[in-house]
Each structure stands twice: as structure tokens, then as C-alpha cells.
LUMRO-277461 format. One record per residue: residue number from 1; residue in one letter; x negated, y negated, z negated of N, C-alpha, C in turn. Coordinates in steps of 0.1 Angstrom, whole numbers. Layout:
<nodes>
{i = NUM	aa = A	n_px = X	n_py = Y	n_pz = Z	ca_px = X	ca_py = Y	ca_pz = Z	c_px = X	c_py = Y	c_pz = Z}
...
</nodes>
This chain:
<nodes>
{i = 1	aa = X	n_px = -13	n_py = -23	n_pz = -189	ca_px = -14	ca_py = -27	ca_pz = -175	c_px = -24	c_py = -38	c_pz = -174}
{i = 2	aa = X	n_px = -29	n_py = -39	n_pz = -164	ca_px = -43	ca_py = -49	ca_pz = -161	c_px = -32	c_py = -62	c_pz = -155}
{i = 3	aa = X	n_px = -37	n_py = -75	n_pz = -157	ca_px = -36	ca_py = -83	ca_pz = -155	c_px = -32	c_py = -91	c_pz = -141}
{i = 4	aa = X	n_px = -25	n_py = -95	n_pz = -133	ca_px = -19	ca_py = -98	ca_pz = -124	c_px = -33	c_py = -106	c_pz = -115}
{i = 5	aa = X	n_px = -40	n_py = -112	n_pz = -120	ca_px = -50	ca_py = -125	ca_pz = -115	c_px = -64	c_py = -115	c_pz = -107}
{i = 6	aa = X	n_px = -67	n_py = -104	n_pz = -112	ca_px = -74	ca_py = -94	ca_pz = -108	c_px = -71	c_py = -88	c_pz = -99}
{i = 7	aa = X	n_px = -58	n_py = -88	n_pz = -93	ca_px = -52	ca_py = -88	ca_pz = -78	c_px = -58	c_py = -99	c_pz = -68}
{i = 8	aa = X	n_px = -57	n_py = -112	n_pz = -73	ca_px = -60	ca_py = -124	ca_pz = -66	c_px = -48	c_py = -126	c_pz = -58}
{i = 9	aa = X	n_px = -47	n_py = -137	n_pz = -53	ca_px = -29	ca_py = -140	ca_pz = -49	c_px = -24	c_py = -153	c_pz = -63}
{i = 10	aa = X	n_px = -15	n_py = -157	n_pz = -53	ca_px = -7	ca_py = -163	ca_pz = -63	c_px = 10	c_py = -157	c_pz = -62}
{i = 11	aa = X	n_px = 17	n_py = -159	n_pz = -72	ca_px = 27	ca_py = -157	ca_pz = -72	c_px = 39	c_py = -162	c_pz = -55}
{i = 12	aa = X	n_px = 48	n_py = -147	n_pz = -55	ca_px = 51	ca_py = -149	ca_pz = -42	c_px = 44	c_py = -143	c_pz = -30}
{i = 13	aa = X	n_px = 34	n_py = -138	n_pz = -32	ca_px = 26	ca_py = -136	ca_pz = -18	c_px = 30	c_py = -118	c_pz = -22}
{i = 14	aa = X	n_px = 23	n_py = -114	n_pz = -8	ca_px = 16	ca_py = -106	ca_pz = -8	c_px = 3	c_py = -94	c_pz = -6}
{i = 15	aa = X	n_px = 0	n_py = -85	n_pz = -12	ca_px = -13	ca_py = -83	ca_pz = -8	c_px = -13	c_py = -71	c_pz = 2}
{i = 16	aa = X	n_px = -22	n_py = -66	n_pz = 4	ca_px = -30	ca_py = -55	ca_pz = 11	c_px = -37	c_py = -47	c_pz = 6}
{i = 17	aa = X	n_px = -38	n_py = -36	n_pz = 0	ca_px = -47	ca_py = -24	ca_pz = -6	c_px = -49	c_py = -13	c_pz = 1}
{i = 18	aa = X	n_px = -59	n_py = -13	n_pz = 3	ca_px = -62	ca_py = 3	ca_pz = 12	c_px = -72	c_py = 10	c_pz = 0}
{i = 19	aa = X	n_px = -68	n_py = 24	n_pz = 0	ca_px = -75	ca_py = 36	ca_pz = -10	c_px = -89	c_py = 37	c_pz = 3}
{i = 20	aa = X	n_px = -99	n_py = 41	n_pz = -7	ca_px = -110	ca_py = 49	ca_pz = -2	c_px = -119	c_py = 57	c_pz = -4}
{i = 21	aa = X	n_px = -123	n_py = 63	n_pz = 2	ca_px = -129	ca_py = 79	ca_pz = -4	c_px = -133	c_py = 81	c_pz = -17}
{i = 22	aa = X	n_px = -135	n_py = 70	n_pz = -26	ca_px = -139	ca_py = 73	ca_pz = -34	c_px = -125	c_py = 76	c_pz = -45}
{i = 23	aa = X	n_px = -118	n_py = 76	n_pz = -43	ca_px = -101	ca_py = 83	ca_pz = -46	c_px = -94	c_py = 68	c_pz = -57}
{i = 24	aa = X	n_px = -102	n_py = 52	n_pz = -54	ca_px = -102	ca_py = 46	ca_pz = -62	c_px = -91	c_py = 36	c_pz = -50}
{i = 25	aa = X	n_px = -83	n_py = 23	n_pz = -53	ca_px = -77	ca_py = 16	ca_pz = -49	c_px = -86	c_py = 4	c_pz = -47}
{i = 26	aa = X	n_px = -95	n_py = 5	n_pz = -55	ca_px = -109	ca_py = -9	ca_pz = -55	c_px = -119	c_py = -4	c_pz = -52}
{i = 27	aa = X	n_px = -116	n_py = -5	n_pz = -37	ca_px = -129	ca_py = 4	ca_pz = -28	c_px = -140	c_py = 0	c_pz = -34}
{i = 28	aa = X	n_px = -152	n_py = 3	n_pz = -27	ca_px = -167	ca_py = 6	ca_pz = -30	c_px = -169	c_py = -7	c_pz = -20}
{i = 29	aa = X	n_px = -179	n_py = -14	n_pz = -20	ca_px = -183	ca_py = -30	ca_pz = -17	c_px = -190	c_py = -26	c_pz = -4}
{i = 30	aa = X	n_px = -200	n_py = -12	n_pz = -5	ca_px = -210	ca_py = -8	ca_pz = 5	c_px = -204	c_py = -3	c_pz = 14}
{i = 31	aa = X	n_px = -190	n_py = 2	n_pz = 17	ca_px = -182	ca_py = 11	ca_pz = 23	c_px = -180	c_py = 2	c_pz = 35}
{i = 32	aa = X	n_px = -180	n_py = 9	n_pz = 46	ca_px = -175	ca_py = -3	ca_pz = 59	c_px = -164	c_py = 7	c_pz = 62}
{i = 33	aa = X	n_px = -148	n_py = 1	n_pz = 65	ca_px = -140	ca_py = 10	ca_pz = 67	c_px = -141	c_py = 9	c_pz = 83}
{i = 34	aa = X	n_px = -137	n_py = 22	n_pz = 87	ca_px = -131	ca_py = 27	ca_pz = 100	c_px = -128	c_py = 19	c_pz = 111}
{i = 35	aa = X	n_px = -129	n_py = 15	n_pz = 121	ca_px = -124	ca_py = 8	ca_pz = 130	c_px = -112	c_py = 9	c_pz = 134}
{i = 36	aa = X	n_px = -106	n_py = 22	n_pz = 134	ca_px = -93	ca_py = 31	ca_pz = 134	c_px = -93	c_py = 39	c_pz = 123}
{i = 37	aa = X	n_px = -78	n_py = 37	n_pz = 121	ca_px = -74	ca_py = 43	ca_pz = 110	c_px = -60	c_py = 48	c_pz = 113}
{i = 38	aa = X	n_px = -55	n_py = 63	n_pz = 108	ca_px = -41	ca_py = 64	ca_pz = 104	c_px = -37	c_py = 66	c_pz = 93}
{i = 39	aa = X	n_px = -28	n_py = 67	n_pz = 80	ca_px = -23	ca_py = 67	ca_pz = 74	c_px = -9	c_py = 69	c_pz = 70}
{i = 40	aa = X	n_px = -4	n_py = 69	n_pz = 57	ca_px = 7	ca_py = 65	ca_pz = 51	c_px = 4	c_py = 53	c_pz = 41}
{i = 41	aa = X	n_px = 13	n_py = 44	n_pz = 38	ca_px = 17	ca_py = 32	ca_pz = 30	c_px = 30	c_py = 31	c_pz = 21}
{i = 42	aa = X	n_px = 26	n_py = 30	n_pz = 8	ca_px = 39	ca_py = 23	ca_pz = -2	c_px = 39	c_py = 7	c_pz = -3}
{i = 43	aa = X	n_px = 53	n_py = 5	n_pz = -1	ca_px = 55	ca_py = -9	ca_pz = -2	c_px = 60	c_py = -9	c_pz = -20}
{i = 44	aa = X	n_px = 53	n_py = -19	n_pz = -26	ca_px = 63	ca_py = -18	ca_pz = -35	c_px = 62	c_py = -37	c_pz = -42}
{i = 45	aa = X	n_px = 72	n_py = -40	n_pz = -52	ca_px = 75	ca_py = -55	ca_pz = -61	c_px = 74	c_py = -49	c_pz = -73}
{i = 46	aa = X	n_px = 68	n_py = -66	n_pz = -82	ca_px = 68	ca_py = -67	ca_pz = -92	c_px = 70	c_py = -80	c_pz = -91}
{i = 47	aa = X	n_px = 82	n_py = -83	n_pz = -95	ca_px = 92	ca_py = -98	ca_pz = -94	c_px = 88	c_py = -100	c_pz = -81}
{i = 48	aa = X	n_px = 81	n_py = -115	n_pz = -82	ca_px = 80	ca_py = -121	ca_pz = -67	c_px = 68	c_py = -119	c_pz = -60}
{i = 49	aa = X	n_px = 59	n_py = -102	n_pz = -62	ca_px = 45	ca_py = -94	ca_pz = -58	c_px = 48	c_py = -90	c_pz = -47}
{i = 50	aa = X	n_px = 42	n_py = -86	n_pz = -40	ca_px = 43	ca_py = -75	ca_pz = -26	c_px = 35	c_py = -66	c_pz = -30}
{i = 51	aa = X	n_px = 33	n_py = -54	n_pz = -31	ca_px = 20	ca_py = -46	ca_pz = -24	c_px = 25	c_py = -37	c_pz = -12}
{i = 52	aa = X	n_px = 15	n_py = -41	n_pz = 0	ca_px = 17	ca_py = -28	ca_pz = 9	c_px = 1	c_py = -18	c_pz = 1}
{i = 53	aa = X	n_px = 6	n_py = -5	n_pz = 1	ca_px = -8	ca_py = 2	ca_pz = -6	c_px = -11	c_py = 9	c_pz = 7}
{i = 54	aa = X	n_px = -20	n_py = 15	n_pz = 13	ca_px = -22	ca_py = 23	ca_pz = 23	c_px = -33	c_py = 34	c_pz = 23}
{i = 55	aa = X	n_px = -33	n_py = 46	n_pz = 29	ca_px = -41	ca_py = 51	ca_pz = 24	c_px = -43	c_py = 65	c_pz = 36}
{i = 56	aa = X	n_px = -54	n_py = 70	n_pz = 42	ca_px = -51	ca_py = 81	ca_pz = 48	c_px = -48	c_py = 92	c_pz = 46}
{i = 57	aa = X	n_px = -42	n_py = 96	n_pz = 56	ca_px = -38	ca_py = 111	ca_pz = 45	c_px = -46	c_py = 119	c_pz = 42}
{i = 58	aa = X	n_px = -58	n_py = 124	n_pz = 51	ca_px = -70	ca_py = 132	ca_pz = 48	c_px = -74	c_py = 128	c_pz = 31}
{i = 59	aa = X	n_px = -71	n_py = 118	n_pz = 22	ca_px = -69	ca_py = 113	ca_pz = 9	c_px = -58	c_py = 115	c_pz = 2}
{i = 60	aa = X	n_px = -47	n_py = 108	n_pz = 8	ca_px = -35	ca_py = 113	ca_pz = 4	c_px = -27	c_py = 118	c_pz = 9}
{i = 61	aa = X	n_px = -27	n_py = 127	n_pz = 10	ca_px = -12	ca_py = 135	ca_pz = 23	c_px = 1	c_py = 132	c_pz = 19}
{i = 62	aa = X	n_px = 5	n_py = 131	n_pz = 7	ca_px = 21	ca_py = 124	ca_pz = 4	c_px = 20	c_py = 108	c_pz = -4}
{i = 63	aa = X	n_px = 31	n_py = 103	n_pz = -3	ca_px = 34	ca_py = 88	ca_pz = -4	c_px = 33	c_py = 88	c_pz = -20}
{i = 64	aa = X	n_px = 37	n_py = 97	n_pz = -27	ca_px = 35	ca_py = 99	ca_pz = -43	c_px = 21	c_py = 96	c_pz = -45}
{i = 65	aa = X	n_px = 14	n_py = 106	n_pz = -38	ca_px = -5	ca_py = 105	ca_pz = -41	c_px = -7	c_py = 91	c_pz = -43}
{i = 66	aa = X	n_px = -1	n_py = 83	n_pz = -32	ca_px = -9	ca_py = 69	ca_pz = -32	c_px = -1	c_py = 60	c_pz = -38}
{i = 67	aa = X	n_px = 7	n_py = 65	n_pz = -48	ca_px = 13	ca_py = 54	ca_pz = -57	c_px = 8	c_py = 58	c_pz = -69}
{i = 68	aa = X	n_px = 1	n_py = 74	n_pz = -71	ca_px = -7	ca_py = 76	ca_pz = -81	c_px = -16	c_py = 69	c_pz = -85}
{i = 69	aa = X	n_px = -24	n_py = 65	n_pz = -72	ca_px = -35	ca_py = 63	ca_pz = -77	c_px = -37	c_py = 47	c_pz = -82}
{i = 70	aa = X	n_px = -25	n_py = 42	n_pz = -75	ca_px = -25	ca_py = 28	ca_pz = -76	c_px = -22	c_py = 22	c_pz = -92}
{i = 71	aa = X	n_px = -14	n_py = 30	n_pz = -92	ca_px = -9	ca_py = 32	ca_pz = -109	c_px = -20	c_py = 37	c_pz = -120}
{i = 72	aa = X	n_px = -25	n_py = 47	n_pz = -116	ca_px = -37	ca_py = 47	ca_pz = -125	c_px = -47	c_py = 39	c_pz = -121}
{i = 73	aa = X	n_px = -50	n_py = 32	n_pz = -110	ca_px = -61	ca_py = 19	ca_pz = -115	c_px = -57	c_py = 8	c_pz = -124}
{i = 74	aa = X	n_px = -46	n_py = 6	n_pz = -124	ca_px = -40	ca_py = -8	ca_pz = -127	c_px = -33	c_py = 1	c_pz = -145}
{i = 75	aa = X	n_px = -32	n_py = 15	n_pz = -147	ca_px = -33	ca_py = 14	ca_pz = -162	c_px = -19	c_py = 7	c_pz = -161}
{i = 76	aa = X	n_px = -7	n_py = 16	n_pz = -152	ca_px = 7	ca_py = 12	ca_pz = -150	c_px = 11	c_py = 29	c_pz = -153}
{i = 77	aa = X	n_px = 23	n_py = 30	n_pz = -166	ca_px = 28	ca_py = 40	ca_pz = -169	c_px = 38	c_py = 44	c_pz = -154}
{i = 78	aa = X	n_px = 36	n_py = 58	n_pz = -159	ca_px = 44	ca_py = 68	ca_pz = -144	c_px = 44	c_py = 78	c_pz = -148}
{i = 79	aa = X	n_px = 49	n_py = 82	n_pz = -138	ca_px = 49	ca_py = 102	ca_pz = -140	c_px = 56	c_py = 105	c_pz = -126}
{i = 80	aa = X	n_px = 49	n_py = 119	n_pz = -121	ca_px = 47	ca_py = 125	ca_pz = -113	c_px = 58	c_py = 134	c_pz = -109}
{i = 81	aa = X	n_px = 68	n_py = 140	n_pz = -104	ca_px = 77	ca_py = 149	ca_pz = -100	c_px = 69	c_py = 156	c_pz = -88}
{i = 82	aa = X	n_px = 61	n_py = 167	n_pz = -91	ca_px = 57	ca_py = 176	ca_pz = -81	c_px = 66	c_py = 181	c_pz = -76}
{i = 83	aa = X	n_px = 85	n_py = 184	n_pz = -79	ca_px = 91	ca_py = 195	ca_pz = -71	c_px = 88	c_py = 183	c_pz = -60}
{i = 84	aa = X	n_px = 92	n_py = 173	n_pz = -62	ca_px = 102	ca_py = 160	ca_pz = -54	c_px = 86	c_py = 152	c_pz = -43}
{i = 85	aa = X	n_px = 76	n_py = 158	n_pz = -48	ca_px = 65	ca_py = 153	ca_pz = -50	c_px = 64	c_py = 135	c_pz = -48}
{i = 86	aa = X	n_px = 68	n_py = 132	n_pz = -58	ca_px = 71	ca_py = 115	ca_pz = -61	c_px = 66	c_py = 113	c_pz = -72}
{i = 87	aa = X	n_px = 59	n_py = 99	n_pz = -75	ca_px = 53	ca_py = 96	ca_pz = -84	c_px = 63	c_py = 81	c_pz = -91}
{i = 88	aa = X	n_px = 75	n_py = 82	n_pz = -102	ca_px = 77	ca_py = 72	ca_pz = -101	c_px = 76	c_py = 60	c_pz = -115}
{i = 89	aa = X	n_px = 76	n_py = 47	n_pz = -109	ca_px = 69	ca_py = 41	ca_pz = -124	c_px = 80	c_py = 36	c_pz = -134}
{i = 90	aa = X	n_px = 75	n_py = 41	n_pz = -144	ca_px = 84	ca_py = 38	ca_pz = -161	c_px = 88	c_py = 21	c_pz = -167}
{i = 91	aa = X	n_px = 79	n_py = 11	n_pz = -154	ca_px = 84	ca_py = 1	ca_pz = -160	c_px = 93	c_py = -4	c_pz = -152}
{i = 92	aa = X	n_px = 102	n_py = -10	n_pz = -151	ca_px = 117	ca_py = -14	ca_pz = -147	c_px = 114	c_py = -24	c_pz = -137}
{i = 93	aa = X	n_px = 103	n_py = -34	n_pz = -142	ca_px = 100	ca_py = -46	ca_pz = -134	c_px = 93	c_py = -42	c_pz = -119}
{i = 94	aa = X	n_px = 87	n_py = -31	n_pz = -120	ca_px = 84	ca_py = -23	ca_pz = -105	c_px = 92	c_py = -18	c_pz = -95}
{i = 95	aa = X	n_px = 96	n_py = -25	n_pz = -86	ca_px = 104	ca_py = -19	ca_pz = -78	c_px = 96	c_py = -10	c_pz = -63}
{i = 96	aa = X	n_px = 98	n_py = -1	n_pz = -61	ca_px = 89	ca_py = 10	ca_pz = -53	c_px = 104	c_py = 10	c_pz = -38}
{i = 97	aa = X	n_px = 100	n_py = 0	n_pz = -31	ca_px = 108	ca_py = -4	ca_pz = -17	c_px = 109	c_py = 9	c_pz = -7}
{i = 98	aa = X	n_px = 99	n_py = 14	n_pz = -6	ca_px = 97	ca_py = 24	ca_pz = 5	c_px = 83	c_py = 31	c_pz = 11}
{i = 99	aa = X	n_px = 84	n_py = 38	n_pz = 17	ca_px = 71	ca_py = 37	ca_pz = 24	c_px = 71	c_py = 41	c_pz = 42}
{i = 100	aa = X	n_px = 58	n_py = 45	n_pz = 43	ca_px = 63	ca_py = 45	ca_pz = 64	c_px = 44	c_py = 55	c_pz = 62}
{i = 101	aa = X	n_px = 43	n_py = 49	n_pz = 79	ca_px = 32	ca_py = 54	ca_pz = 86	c_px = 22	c_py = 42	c_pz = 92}
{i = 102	aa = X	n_px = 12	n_py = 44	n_pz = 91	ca_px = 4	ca_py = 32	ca_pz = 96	c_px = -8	c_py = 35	c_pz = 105}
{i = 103	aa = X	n_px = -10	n_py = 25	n_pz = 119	ca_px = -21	ca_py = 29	ca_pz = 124	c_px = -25	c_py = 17	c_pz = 129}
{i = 104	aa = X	n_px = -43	n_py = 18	n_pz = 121	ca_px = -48	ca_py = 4	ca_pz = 122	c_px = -64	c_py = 4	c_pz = 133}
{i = 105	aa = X	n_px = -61	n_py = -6	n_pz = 139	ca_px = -74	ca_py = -13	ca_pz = 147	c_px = -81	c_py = -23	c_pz = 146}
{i = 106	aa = X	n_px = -92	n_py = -24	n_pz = 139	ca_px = -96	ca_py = -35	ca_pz = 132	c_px = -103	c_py = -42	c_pz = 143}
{i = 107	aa = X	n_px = -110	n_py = -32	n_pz = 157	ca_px = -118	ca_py = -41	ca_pz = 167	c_px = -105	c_py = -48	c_pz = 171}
{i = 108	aa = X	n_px = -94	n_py = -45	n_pz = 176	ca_px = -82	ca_py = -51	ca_pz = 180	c_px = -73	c_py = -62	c_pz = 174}
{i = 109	aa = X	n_px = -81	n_py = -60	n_pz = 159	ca_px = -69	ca_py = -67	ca_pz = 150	c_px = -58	c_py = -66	c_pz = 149}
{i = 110	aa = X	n_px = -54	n_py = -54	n_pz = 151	ca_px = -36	ca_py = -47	ca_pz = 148	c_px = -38	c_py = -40	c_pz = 140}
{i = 111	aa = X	n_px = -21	n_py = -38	n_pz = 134	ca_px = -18	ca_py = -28	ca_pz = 128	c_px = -1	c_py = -25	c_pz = 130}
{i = 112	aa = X	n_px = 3	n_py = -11	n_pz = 129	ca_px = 16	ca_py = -8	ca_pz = 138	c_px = 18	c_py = -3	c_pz = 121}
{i = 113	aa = X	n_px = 30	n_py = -3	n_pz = 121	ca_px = 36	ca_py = 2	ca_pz = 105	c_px = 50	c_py = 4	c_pz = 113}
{i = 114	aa = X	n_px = 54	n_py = 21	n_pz = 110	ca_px = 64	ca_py = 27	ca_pz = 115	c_px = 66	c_py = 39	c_pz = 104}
{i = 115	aa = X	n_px = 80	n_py = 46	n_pz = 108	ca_px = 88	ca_py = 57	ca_pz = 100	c_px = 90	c_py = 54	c_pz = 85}
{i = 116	aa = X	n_px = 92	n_py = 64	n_pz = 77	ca_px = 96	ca_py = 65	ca_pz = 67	c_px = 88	c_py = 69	c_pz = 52}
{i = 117	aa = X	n_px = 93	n_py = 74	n_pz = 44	ca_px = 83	ca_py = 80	ca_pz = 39	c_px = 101	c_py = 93	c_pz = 29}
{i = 118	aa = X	n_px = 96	n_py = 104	n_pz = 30	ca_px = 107	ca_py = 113	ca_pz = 27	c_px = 109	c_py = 109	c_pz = 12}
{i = 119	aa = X	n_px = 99	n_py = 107	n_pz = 1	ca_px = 100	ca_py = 108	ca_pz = -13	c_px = 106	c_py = 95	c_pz = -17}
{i = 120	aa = X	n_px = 105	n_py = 86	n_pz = -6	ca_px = 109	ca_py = 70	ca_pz = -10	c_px = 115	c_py = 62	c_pz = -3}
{i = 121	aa = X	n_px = 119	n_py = 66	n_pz = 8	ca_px = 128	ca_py = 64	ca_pz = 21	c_px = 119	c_py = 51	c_pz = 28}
{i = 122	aa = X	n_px = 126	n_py = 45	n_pz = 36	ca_px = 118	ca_py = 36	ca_pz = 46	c_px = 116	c_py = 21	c_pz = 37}
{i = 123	aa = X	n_px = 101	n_py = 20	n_pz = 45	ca_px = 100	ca_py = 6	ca_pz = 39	c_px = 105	c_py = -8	c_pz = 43}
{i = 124	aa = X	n_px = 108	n_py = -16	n_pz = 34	ca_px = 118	ca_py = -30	ca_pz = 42	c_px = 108	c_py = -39	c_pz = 51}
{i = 125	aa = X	n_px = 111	n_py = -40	n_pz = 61	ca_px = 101	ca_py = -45	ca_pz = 71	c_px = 104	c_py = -61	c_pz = 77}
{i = 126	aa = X	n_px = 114	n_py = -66	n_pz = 68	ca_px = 120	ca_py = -84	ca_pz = 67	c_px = 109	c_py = -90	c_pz = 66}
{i = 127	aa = X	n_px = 105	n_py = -96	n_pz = 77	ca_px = 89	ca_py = -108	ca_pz = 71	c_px = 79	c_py = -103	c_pz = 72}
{i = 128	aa = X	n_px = 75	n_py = -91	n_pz = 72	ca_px = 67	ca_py = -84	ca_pz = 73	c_px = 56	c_py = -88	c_pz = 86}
{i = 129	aa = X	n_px = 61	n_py = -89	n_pz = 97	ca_px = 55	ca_py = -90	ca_pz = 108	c_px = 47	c_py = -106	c_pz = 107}
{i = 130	aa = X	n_px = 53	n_py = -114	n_pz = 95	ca_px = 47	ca_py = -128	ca_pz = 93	c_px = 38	c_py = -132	c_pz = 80}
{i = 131	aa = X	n_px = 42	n_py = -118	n_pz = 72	ca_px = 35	ca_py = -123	ca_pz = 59	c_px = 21	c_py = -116	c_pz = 57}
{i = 132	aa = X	n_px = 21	n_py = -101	n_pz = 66	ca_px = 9	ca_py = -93	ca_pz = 68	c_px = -4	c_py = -105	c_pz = 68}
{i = 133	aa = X	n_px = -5	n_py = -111	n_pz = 80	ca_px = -11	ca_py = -116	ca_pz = 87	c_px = -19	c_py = -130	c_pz = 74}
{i = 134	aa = X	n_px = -10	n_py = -129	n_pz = 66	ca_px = -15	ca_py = -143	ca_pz = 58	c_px = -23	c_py = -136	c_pz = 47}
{i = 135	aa = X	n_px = -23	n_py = -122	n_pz = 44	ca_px = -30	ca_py = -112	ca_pz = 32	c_px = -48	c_py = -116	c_pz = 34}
{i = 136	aa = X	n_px = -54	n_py = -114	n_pz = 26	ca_px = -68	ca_py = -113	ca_pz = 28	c_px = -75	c_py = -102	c_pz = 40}
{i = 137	aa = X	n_px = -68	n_py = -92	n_pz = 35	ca_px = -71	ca_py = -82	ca_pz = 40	c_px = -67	c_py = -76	c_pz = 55}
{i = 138	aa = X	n_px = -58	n_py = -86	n_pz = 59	ca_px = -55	ca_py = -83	ca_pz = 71	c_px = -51	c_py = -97	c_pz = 78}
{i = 139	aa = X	n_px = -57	n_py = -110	n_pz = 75	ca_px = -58	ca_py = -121	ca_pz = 81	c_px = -61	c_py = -119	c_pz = 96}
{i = 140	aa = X	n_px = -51	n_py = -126	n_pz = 104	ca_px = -48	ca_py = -128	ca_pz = 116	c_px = -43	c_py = -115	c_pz = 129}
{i = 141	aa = X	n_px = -44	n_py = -105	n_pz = 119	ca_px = -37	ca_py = -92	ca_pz = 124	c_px = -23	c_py = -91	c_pz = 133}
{i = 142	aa = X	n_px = -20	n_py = -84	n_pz = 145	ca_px = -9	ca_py = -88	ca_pz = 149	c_px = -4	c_py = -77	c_pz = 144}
{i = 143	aa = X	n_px = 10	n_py = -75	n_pz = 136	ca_px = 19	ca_py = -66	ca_pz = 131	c_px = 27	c_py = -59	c_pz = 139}
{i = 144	aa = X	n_px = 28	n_py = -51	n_pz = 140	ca_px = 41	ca_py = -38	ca_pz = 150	c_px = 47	c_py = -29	c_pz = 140}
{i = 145	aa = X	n_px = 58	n_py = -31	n_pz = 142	ca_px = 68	ca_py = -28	ca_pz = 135	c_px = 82	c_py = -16	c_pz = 144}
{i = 146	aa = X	n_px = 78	n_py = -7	n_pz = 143	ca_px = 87	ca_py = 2	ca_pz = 152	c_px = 96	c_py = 9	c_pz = 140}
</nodes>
């Protein structure tokens, strides 16, 4: 597994990752993302980590996909259940919270994060609406939470 600091963050926080066409979790530098976007998102912990992962579905259509891929950048053991289509991870200290639906406006500075996700049930949405906003990635964003 890769190293915690290569995230950036300090312990306690948490981050923001969005997948991009290039099927990688550490987008491409040249890439300007979307103004609008929809998606699905896994929330998941490692001890006192956050990740919201997000990703569209035109990329990943199920919530497994995008815990795949996140796991294979980061070189995190897993395995895949195609019936269940869930991807889940072998080390203990991962805890995979939930996932939902996301639709984001960057001219706007929002982002709505709603439903469920069937393979992993809903994601815990406690603080959420206050911690988003402090991520790199989505600094000063207003959160909706339906």
C-alpha cells in the first residue's frame, strides 16, 4: 500500500478524489474537469481518514468500479464480487461507510450528494455538510445533502 502523505492531509481530515478519463484516481494535470458533473461516490475510513471517491458513471457505472480503481492506485489488497458487483477491501483497518449520487457545479460552487449506493448502502452524511468545504478539492463549496 502507498503511503498516507501522498494523499496530502493531515491526520483526521478529509479528502476529495474524483476519477478521470484516464481510468486513474490521480487525474491528468492538463485535464480541466467539467463545470457540471453527475456521478456516484464511495465514502470510505482508514482510522481517523475520510475519502469521499467520486466518479461519473459514463466511467464507472457501479460503486464497486470506483472503489476498484481507488484500490488499485493506492496498491490496497481487494477483490471484486461480480455477482454482488462489489469490490471489497482485505485490510480490516478500511472501513468502506457507503456510497450515494452526486451532482456537481463548479461555476456555482455546489455540490448535492444524495441516495444510496445498493452494493454498500448509504453514505454517513454527519459533518459532511462542514467538512466538504474544508477539502482542497472542494474549498468553499456549499454542500446539499438530501
Amino acid at each position: 500500500m502507498r503511503p498516507f502523505p501522498a494523499e496530502g492531509g493531515t491526520a483526521g481530515t478529509i479528502r476529495a478524489i474524483f476519477l478521470d478519463r484516464s481510468g486513474t484516481s490521480r487525474p491528468s494535470q492538463n485535464r480541466a474537469a467539467p463545470e457540471k458533473q453527475t456521478g456516484k461516490f464511495v465514502q470510505l475510513r482508514n482510522g481517523d481518514r475520510e475519502y469521499l471517491v467520486f466518479s461519473p458513471t459514463s466511467i464507472t457505472p457501479y460503486h464497486g468500479d470506483i472503489l476498484e480503481r481507488f484500490c488499485r492506485d493506492r496498491e490496497i489488497a481487494a477483490v471484486y464480487d461480480g455477482g454482488k458487483r462489489r469490490f471489497d477491501i482485505r485490510d480490516p483497518a478500511w472501513i468502506i461507510t457507503g456510497g450515494g449520487k452526486y451532482e456537481i457545479d463548479r461555476g456555482s460552487r455546489r455540490i448535492r450528494l444524495y441516495d444510496d449506493s445498493m452494493a454498500y448502502g448509504r453514505f454517513d452524511s454527519r459533518g459532511l455538510r462542514e467538512k466538504v468545504p474544508l477539502t482542497k478539492e472542494l474549498k468553499d463549496y456549499t454542500v446539499q445533502i438530501d
